[in-house]
C-alpha positions as CSV (number, residue, x, y, z in Angstrom):
1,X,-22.0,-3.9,35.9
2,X,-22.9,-4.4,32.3
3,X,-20.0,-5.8,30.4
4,X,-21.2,-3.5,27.4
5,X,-20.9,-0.7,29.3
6,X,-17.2,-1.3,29.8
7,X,-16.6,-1.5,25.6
8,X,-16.2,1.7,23.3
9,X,-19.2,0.8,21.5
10,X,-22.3,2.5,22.6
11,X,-24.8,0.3,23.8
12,X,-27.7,1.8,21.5
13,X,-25.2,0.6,18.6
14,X,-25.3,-3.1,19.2
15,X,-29.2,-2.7,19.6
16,X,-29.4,-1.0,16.4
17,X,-27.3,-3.7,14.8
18,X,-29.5,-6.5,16.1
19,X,-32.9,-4.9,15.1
20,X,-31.5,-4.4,11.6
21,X,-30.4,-7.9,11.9
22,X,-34.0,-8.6,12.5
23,X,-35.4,-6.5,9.9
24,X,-33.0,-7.5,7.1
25,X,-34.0,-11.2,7.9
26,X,-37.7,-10.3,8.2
27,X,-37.2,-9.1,4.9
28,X,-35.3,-11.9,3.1
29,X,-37.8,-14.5,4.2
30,X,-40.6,-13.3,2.8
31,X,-38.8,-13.0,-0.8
32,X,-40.1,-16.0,-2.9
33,X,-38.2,-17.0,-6.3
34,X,-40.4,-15.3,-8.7
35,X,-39.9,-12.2,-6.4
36,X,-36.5,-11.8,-7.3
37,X,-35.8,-9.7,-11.0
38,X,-34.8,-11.9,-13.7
39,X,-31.2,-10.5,-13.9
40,X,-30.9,-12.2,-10.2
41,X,-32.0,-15.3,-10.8
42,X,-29.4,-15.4,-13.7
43,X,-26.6,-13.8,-11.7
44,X,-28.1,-16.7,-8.7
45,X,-27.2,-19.7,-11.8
46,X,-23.6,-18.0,-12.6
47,X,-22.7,-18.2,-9.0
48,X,-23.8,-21.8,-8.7
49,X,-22.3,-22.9,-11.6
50,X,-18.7,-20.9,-11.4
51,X,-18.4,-21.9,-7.1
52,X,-19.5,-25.8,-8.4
53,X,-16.4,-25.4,-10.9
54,X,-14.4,-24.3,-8.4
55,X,-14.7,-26.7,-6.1
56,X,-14.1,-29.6,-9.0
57,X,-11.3,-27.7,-10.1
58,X,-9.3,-28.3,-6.5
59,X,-9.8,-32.4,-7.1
60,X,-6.3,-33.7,-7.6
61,X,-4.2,-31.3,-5.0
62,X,-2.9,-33.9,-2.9
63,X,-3.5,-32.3,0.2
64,X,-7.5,-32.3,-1.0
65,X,-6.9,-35.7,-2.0
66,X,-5.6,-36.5,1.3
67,X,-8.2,-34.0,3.5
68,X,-11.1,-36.0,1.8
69,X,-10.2,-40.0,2.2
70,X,-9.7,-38.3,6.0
71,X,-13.3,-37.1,6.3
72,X,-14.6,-40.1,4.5
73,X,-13.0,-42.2,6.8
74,X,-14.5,-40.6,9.9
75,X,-18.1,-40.2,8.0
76,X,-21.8,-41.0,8.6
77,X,-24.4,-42.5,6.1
78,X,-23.9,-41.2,2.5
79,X,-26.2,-38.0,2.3
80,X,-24.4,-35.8,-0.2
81,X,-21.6,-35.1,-2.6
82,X,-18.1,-34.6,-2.2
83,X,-17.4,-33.0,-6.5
84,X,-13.6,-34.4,-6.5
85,X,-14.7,-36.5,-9.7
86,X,-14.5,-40.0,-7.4
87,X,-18.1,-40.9,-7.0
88,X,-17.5,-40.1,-2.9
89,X,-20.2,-39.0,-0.9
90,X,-20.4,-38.2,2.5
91,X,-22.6,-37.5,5.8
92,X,-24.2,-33.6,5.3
93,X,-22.0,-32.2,7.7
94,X,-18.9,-33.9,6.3
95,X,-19.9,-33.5,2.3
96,X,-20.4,-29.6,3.5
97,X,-16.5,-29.6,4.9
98,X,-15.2,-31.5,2.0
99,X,-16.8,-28.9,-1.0
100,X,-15.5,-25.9,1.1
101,X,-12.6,-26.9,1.6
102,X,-11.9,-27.4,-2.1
103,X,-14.3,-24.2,-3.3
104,X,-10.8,-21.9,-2.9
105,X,-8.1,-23.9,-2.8
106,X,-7.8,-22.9,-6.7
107,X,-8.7,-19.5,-6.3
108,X,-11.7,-19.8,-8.9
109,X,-14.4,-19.0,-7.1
110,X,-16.7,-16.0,-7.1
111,X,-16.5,-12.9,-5.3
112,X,-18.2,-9.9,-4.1
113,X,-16.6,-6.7,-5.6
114,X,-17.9,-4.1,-3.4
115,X,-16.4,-5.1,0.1
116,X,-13.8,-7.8,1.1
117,X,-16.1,-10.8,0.8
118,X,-17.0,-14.6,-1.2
119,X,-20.1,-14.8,-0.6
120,X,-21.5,-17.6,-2.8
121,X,-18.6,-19.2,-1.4
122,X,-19.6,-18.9,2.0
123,X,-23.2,-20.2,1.0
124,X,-22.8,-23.0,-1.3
125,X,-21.3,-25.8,0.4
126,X,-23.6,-25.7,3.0
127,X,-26.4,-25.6,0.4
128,X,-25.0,-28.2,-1.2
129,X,-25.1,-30.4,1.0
130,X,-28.3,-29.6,2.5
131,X,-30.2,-28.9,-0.6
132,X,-28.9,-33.1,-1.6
133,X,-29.5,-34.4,1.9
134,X,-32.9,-33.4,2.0
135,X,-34.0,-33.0,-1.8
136,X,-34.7,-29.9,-2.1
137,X,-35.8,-28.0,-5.3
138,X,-33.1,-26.6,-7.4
139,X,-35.0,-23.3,-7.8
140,X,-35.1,-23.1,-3.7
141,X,-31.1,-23.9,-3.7
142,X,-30.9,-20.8,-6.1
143,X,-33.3,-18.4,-3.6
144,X,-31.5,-19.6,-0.7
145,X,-28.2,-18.5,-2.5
146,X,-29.2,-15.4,-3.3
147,X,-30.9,-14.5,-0.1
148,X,-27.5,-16.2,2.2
149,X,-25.5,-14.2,0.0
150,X,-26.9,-10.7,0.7
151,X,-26.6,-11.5,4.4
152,X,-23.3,-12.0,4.2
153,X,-22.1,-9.2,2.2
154,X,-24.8,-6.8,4.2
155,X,-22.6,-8.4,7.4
156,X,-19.3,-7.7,5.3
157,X,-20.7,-3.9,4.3
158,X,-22.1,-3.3,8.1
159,X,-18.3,-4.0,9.7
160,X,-15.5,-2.3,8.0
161,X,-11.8,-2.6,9.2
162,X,-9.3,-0.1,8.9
163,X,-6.8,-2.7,7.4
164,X,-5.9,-6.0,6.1
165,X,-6.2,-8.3,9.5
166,X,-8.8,-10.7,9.0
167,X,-9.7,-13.0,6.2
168,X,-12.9,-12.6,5.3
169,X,-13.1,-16.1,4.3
170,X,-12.4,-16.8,8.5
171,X,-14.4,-14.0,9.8
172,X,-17.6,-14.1,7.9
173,X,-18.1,-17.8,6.8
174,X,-20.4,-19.2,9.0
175,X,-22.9,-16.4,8.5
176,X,-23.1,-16.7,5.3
177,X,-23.4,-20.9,5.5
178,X,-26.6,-20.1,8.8
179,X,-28.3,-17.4,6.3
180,X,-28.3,-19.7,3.3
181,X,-29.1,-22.6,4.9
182,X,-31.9,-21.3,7.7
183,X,-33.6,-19.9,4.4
184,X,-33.6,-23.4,2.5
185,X,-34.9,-24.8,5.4
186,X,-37.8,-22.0,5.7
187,X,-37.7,-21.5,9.5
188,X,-39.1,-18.9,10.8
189,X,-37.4,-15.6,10.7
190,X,-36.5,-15.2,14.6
191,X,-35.2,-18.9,14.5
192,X,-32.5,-18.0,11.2
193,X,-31.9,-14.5,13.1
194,X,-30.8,-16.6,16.3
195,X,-28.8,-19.1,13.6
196,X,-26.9,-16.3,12.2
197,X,-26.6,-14.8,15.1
198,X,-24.3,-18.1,16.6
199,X,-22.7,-18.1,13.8
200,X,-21.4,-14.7,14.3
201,X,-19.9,-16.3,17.5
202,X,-18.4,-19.4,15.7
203,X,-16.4,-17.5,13.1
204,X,-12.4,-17.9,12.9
205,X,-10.2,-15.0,13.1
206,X,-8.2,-16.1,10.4
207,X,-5.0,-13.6,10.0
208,X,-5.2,-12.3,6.5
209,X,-1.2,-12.3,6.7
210,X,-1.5,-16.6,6.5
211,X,-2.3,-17.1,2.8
212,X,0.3,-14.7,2.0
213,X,2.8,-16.2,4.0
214,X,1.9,-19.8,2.6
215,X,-0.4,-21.0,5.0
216,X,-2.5,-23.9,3.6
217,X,-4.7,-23.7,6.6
218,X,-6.8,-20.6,4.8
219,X,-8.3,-22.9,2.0
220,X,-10.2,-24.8,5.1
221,X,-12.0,-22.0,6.8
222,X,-15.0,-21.6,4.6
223,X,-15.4,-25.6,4.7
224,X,-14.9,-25.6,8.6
225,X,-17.2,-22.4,8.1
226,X,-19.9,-24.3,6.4
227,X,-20.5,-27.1,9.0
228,X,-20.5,-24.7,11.3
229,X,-23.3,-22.8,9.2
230,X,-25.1,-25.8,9.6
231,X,-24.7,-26.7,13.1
232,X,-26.3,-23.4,14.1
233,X,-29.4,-23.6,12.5
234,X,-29.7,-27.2,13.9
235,X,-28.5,-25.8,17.3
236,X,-30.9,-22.7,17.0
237,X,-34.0,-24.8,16.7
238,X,-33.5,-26.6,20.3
239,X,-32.6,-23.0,21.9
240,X,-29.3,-22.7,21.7
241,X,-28.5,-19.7,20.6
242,X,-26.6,-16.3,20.2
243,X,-27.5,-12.7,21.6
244,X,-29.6,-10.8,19.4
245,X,-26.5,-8.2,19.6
246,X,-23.9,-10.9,18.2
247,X,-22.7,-9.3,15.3
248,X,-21.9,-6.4,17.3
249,X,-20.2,-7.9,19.9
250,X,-18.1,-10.4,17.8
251,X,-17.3,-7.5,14.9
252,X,-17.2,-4.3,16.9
253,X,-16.5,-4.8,20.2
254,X,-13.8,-8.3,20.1
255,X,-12.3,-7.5,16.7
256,X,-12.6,-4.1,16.2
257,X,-14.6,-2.9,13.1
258,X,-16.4,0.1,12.8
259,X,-20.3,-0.8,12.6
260,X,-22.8,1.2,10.3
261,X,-26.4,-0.5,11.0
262,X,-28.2,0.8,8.3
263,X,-25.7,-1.2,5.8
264,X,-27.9,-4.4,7.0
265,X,-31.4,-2.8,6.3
266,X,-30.8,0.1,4.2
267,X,-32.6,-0.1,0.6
268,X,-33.6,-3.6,1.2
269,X,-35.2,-5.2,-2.6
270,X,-33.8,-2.0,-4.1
271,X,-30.5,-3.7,-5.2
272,X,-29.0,-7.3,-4.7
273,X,-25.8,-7.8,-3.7
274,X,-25.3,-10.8,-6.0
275,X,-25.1,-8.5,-8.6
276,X,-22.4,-6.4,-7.5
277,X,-20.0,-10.0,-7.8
278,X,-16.9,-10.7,-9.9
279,X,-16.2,-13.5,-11.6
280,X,-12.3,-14.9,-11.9
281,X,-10.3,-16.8,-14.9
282,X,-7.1,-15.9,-13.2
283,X,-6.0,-18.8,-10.6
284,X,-5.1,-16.2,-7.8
285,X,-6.2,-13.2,-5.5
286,X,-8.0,-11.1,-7.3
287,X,-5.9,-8.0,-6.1
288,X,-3.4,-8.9,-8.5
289,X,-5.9,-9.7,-11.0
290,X,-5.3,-6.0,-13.0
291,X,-1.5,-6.9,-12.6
292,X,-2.0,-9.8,-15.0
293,X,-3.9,-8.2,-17.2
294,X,-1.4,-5.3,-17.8
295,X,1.5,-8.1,-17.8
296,X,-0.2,-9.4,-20.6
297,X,-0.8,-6.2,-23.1
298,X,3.3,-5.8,-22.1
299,X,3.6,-9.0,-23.7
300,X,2.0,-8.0,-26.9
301,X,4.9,-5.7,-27.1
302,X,7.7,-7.3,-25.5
303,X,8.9,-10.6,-24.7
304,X,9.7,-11.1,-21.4
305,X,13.3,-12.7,-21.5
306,X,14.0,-8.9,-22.4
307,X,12.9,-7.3,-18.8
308,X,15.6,-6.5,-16.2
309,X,13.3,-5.3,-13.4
310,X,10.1,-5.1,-12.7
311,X,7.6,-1.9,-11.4
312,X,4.4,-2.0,-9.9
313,X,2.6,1.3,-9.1
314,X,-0.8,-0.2,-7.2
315,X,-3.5,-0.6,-4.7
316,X,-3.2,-1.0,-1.0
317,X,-4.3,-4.0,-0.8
318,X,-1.8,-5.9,-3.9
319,X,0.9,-4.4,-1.9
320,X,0.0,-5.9,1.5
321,X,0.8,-9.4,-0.5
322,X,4.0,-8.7,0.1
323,X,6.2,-11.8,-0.2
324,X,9.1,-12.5,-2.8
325,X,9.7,-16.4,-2.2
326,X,6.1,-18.0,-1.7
327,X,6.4,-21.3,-0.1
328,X,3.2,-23.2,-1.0
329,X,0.6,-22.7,-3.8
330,X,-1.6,-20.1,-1.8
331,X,1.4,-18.0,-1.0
332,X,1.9,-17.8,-4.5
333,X,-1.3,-16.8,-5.1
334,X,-1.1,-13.9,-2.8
335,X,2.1,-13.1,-3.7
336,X,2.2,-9.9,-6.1
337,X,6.1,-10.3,-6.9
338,X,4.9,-14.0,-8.1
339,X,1.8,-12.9,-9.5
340,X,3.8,-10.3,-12.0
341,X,6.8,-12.9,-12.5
342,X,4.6,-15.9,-13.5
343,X,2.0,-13.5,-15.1
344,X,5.6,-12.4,-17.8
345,X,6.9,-15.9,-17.8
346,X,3.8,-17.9,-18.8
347,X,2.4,-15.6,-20.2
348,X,-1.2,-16.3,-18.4
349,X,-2.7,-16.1,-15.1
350,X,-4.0,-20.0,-15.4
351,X,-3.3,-23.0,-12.6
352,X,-0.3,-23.3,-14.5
353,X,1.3,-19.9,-13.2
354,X,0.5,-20.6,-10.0
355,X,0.9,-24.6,-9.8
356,X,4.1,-26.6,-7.4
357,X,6.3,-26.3,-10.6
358,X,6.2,-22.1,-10.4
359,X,7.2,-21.3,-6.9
360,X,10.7,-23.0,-7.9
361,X,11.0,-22.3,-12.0
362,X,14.3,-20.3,-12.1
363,X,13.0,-17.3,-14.6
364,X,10.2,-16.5,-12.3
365,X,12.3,-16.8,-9.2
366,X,14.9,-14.3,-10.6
367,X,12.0,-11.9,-11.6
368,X,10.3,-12.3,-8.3
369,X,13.6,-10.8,-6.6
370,X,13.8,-7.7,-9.0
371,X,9.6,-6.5,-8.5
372,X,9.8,-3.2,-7.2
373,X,6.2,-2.1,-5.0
374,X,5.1,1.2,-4.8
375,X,1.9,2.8,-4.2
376,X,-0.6,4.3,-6.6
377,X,-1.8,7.6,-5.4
378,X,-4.6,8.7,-4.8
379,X,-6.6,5.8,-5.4
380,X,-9.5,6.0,-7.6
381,X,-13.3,5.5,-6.8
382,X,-14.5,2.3,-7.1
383,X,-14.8,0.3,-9.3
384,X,-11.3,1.6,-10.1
385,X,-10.1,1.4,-6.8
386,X,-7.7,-1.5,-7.4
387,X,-5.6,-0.1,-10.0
388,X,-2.0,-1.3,-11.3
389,X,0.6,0.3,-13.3
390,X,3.4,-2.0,-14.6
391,X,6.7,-0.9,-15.7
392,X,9.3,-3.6,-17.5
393,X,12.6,-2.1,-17.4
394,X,14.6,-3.9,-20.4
395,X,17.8,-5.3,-21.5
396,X,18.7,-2.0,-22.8
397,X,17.9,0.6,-20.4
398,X,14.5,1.9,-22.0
399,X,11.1,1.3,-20.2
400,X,7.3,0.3,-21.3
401,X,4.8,0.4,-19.5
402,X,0.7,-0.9,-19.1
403,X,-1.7,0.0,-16.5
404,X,-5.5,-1.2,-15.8
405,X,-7.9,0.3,-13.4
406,X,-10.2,-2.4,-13.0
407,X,-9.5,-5.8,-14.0
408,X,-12.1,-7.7,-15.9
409,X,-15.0,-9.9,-13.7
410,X,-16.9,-7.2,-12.1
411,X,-19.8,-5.8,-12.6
412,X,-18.0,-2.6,-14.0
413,X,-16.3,-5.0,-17.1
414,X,-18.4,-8.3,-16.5
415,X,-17.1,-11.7,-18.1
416,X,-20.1,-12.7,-20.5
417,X,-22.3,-15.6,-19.3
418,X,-20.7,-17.7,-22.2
419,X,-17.2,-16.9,-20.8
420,X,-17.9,-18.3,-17.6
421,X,-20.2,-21.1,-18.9
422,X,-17.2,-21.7,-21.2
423,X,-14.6,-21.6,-17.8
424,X,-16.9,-23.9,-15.9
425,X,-17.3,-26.3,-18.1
426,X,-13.4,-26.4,-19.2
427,X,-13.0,-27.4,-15.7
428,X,-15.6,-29.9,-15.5
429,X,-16.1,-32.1,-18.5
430,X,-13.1,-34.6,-17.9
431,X,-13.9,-35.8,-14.5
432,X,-18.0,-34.9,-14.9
433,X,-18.5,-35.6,-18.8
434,X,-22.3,-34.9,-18.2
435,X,-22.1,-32.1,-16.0
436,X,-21.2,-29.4,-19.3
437,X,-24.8,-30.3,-20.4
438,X,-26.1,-29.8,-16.7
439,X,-24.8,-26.6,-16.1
440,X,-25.9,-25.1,-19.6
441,X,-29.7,-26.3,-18.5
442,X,-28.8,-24.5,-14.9
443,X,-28.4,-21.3,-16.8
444,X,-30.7,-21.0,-18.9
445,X,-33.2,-21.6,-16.1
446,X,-34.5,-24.2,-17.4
447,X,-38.4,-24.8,-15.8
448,X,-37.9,-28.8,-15.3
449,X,-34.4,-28.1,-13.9
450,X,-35.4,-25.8,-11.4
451,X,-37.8,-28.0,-10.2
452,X,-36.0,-31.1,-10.3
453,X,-34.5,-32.1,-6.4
454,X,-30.5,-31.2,-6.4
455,X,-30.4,-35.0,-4.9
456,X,-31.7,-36.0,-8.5
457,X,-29.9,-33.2,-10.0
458,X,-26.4,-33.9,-8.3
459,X,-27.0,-37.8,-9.3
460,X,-27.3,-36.9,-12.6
461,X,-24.4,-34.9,-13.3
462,X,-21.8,-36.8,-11.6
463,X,-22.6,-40.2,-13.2
């Protein structure tokens, strides 16, 4: 018997799947740089330079401290840079680990607004690492970005889940770090099909209920995720390799998502879904993102030592972080009673609201106890489908009240390239005083930068 016939999924769906697979890929490798509209390329340097910020930003948490003198004790030859500010530098594989580990352990890195998905996340450390190893071209870092990031949010789009069960940062990873890095490398188009299609096999189910129950062990998937990127496109050029029909069988048919082929091949050079991204300057999940921002018009109007209890009319998915006493520094960032206690006390979403020192200051405890979750119905369309109402009940009885539909960073209300140049390089001058000037020559696409080798590049930045 065929095991496929025993699934729910049709047969004809996983073929459909694969051959779209094939057709998106196809596609992708055939796009050269100067194919790709200007707004891309730029969208391509803002990714770069926001993920690189992130990951720099993670350098003194002492369990990244710890996770990188670990990997640098177990590593091969230096090929690539670790960007914790210490001058380390690792084996590919090991450097690749290292930066992904770190690229969300502030929750500062770039997203994809449309589905549940980082994708330059799930790209860059892999690049990275590859891009340095092997010298590559800046310019072919950026087209590899761009083109490993629209397989990974086509993947994302393809499979949709009726709930919050897997983090994407788990489930979709290592197809993200096989597109990006199969397309760098310039194989041909059946051997990065056969790359991602391994890495659909090596993904983690990673329980979206762990980061907002405290689990640290979320920040590590998309480094663990990267090396596994890697290994597949190695692995897929000596014939080891997985079905054509992977995605399928790993997304539909073991974990349960409903598949829609034409989400891979549909429209393909019409749109890009780099462009669809969001950009954060608030240190935690952007579901709570609007929850901050409507904290902070309260505070224009009221200080917060004046606020008995605490109402939030929102989203599905803000109220799925459900967890009043965060143990560790990712529950608190997926915690939306933390979020809208921090967000009143400190008045800011920065790593200060969600730093050690939050999850045991006494005003925000007491304020976490008294948040009140309830939903917002019906939802909006996107892009305002993550909508928040907060309601301060005060000292005296009376109420005010803020809401935002959309938080800033998306492509609806985009940050402006100076506000995220300005973030970045906030983030990076101190431990990387030449990197500020770096990154400003990244995005303004600067000809000699873009074909300058990242090996050379990275050199010069972190001196």
């Amino acid at each position: 018997m065929n095991m496929r016939e025993t699934t729910s999924a049709a047969p004809d769906a996983a073929a459909a799947v694969g051959a779209a697979l094939s057709r998106l890929v196809a596609h992708l490798a055939a796009t050269g740089w100067d194919d790709l509209p200007e707004a891309v390329r730029t969208r391509a340097a803002l990714v770069m330079a926001d993920d690189l910020a992130a990951m720099v930003a993670a350098r003194d948490e002492p369990e990244v401290v710890a996770l990188h003198d670990g990997l640098a004790r177990a590593a091969g030859p230096a090929e690539a840079t670790v960007f914790n500010g210490r001058g380390m530098r690792l084996d590919r594989y090991s450097a690749a680990l290292a930066n992904g580990c770190a690229g969300d352990w502030a929750e500062l890195d770039e997203g994809y607004r449309r589905v549940i998905c980082h994708a330059g996340l799930y790209c860059l450390p892999a690049l990275l690492a590859e891009g340095e190893a092997e010298g590559h071209a800046t310019r072919d870092m950026l087209r590899a970005l761009v083109l490993g990031y629209e397989v990974a949010a086509r993947v994302a789009r393809c499979f949709i889940f009726p709930n919050l069960v897997l983090h994407p940062h788990g489930s979709l990873a290592a197809v993200g770090a096989a597109a990006a890095v199969a397309f760098l490398r310039r194989v041909p188009a059946d051997h990065a099909v056969a790359a991602i299609s391994s890495a659909a096999t090596m993904v983690l189910p990673g329980p979206y209920t762990h980061p907002i129950e405290g689990s640290l062990v979320r920040n590590v998937w998309p480094g663990v995720a990267a090396q596994t990127g890697l290994r597949a496109v190695d692995w897929a050029g000596i014939g080891i390799a997985g079905l054509p029909t992977a995605l399928h069988d790993v997304y539909a048919d073991a974990f349960g998502a409903t598949p829609d082929a034409s989400q891979l091949d549909g429209g393909l050079g019409e749109e890009w879904a780099i462009s669809d991204g969001y950009h954060k300057v608030f240190a935690c999940c952007q579901y709570g993102h609007a929850t901050i921002e409507a904290t902070l018009k309260l505070l224009e109007q009221t200080p917060q030592e004046r606020i008995r209890s605490i109402r939030l009319d929102t989203h599905y998915k803000a109220r799925v972080m459900d967890n009043p006493d965060p143990p560790t520094t990712i529950g608190a960032k997926f915690s939306i009673q933390h979020i809208a206690a921090t967000a009143a006390v400190h008045g800011s979403g920065g790593a200060e609201a969600f730093s050690a020192a939050s999850l045991s200051h006494p005003r925000v405890a007491e304020l976490r106890h008294k948040v009140q979750i309830a939903a917002w119905e019906p939802v909006p369309e996107w892009p305002n489908d993550r909508p928040t109402r907060v309601t301060w009940e005060l000292d005296d009885g009376s109420t005010v009240s803020e809401e935002v539909l959309s938080a800033r960073g998306g492509p609806d209300l985009p940050f402006t390239p100076d506000e995220i140049r300005a973030k970045a390089q906030a983030i990076v001058a101190a431990p990387y005083p030449a990197m500020p000037a770096a990154l400003d020559a990244l995005l303004a696409l600067d000809d000699a930068v873009l074909a300058e080798s990242w090996d050379r590049a990275a050199a010069a930045m972190t001196a």
